[in-house]
C-alpha positions, -999 to 999 in steps of 0.1 A, spaced: 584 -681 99 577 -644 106 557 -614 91 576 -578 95 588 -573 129 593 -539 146 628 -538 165 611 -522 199 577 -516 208 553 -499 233 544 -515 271 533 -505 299 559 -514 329 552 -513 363 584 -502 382 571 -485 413 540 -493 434 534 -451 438 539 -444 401 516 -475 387 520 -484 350 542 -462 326 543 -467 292 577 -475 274 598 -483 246 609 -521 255 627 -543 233 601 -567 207 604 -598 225 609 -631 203 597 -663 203 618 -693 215 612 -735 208 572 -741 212 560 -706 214 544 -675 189 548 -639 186 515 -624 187 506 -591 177 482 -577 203 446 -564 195 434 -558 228 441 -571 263 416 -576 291 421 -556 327 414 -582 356 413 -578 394 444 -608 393 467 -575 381 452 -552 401 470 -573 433 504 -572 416 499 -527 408 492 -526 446 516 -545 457 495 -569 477 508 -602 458 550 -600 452 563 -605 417 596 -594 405 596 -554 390 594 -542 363 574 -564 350 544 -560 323 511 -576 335 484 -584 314 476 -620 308 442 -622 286 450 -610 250 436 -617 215 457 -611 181 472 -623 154 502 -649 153 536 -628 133 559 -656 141 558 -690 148 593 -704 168 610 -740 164 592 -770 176 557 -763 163 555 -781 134 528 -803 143 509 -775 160 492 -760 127 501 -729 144 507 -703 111 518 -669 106 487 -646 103 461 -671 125 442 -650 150 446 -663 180 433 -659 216 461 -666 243 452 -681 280 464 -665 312 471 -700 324 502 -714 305 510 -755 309 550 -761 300 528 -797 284 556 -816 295 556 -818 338 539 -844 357 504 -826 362 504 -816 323 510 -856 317 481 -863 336 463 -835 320 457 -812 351 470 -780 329 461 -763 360 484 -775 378 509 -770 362 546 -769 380 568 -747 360 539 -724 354 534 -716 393 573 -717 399 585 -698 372 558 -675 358 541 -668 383 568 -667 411 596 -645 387 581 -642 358 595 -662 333 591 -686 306 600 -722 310 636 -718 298 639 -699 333 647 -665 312 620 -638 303 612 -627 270 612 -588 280 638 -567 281 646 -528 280 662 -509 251 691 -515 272 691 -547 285 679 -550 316 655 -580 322 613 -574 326 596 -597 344 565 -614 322 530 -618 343 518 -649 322 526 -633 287 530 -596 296 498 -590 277 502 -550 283 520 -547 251 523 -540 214 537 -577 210 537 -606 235 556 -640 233 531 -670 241 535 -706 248 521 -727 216 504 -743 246 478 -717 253 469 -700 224 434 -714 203 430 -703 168 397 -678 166 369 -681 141 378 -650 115 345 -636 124 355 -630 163 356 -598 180 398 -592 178 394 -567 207 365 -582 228 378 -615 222 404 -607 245 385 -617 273 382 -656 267 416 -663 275 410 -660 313 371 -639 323 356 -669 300 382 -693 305 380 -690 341 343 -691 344 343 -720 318 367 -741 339 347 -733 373 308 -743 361 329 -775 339 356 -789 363 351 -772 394 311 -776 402 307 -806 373 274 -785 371 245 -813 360 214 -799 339 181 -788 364 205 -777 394 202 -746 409 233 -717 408 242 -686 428 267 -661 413 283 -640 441 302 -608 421 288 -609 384 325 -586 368 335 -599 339 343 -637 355 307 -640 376 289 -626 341 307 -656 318 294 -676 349 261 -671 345 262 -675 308 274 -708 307 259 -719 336 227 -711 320 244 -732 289 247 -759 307 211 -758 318 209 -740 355 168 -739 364 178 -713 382 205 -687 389 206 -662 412 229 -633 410 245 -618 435 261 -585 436 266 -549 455 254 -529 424 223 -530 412 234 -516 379 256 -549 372 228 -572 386 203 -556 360 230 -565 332 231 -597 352 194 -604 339 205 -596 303 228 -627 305 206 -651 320 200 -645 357 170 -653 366 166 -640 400 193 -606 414 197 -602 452 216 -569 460 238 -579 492 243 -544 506 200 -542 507 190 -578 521 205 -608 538 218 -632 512 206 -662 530 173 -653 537 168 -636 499 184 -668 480 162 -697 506 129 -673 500 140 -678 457 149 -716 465 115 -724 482 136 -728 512 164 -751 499 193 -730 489 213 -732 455 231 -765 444 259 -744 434 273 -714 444 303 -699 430 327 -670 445 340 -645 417 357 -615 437 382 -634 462 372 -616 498 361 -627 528 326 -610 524 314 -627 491 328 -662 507 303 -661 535 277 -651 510 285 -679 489 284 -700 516 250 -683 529 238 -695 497 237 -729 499 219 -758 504 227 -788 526 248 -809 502 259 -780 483 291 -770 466 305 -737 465 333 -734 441 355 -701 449 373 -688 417 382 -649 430 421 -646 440 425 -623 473 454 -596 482 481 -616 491 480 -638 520 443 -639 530 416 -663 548 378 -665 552 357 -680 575 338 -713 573 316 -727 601 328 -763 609 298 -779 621 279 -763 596 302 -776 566 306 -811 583 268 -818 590 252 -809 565 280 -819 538 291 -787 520 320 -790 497 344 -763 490 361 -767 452 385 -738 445 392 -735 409 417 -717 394 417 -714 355 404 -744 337 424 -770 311 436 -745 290 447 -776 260 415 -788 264 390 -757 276 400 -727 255 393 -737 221 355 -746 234 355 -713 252 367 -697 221 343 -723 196 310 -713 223 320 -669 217 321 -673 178 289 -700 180 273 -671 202 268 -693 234 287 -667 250 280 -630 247 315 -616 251 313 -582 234 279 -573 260 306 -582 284 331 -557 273 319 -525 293 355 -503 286 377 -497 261 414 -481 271 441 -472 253 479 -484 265 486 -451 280 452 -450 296 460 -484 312 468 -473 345 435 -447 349 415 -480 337 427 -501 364 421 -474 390 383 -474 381 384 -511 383 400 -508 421 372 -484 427 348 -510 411 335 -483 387 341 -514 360 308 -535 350 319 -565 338 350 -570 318 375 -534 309 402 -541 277 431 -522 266 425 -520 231 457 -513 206 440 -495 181 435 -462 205 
């Protein structure tokens, strides 16, 4: 089943470290057993490709990056009848792709998934062991989940949710991993219970859907976190009820002075560096958990204080993603039910051949909350 397909389409293709993204004319990709062909509305910019541009995590080049899209469905491959997957659904499609058939999908732990780590992630393929990219003349792109930097991009029937017709088809490209991400941290990864207390360290476009459904699952009080104080007052448009600007006061003393002197329940660690861990960890109370969802530049490692951690019984979480089988239809069901305000989210709007100047202003951290590459410019 397929709607009018173009033979080749527009990407943007990382090649070279010094030269960034450049646009080309690739091959349309096509979809293979248990997988859709979506047309691409808009794709979100995260700080996860940023580490692949720079070089600081290794995956295979070229490659397209890009791995939170919305759009509509234009064909639908073997194996999905008992999907209700259709030609001409909107969709939104999740960074983090489960194969649905290893031992951690069996059990349910999408984000552990095997094949996703070992062949998407590590050399960018799909779970065949071939990519669905290629150039006009032949040679092999590596995909960065779906290669989401595209015209068109192949995605797993696994991790796609079906969108209410009324969502945003560009800002709705940020559920599938800023909302997703955030969703799976304050669910899974701090089990957050109604009345407890929550810092936010780095409100971008994860540490904003943070505090949004943190504050949907009933936080007394959060506490945001942040370097800027122009993010920390859109911080207090989401639902912070207390900013502390970590470049103008000590994190500990500010958050125990909001805390009466207790520190937060939770505190969760959106940016990945070894800065915002110790101010997550400044954050909390004995007891605590601090739930760290930022990835770092390759091969990095922050500092706890043992005694610390051990006597007063802090617990470190990481979370990475959420269960996208289970998680991103509710992410998707909370944006259209307008639990979550994605579109105040979306800060940026880029064309494709802009990609690479929008990703440089997100390095910079000129970005407040969530940039997209939208298809329509």
């Amino acid at each position: 089943m397929s709607a009018q397909i173009p033979e080749t389409m527009k990407a943007a293709v990382l090649r070279d470290y010094e030269k960034g993204l450049q646009v080309e004319q690739i091959k349309t990709p096509r979809p293979k057993s248990g997988e859709v062909l979506v047309k691409v509305s808009a794709c979100g910019m995260c700080h996860s490709d940023l580490h692949v541009i720079s070089g600081a995590i290794a995956f295979p080049l070229p490659c397209v990056l890009g791995h939170e899209v919305a759009g509509e469905i234009v064909e639908v491959g073997p194996g999905n009848e008992h999907t209700g997957l259709k030609v001409g659904q909107r969709v939104a499609g999740a960074f983090l792709m489960p194969c649905g058939q290893c031992e951690a999908c069996s059990q349910g732990r999408d984000d552990l998934c095997g094949p996703f780590f070992e062949l998407n992630r590590l050399q960018g393929k799909l779970y065949d062991g071939t990519t669905r990219l290629e150039s006009l003349d032949g040679e092999e792109i590596a995909m960065y989940s779906m290669g989401g930097l595209a015209e068109y991009c192949v995605i797993p029937s696994t991790s796609v949710a079906v969108a209410d017709e009324n969502l945003d088809p560009v800002a709705g490209s940020i559920l599938g991993c800023a909302a997703m991400t955030a969703y799976g941290a304050v669910r899974r990864g701090a089990d957050l219970h109604y009345g407890e207390t929550v810092a936010v360290v780095a409100t971008g476009g994860v540490g904003s859907n943070i505090i949004q459904i943190s504050k949907a699952f009933g936080a007394k009080q959060i506490i945001a976190i942040d370097v800027s104080d122009e993010k920390l007052e859109a911080a207090k448009k989401l639902g912070a009820t207390d900013v502390v600007n970590s470049t103008k006061q000590d994190v500990h003393d500010a958050v125990f002075e909001l805390t009466g002197g207790r520190g937060v329940d939770v505190a969760f660690e959106a940016l990945g560096r070894p800065e915002t861990w110790t101010s997550a960890l400044d954050a909390l109370k004995d007891g605590g958990r601090m739930v760290p969802i930022g990835l770092g530049a390759g091969v990095q490692t922050a500092g706890v204080e043992i005694n610390r951690t051990v006597r007063r019984s802090q617990s470190i979480l990481g979370s990475y993603g959420a269960l996208t089988r289970q998680d991103l239809p509710e992410v998707v069901r909370m944006a259209a039910a307008g639990v979550i305000d994605y579109r105040g989210i979306v800060s940026e709007h880029y064309s494709l051949e802009d990609a690479g100047k929008g990703y440089q202003n997100l390095a910079e951290g000129k970005i407040r909350g969530r940039a997209v590459v939208d298809m329509s410019l």
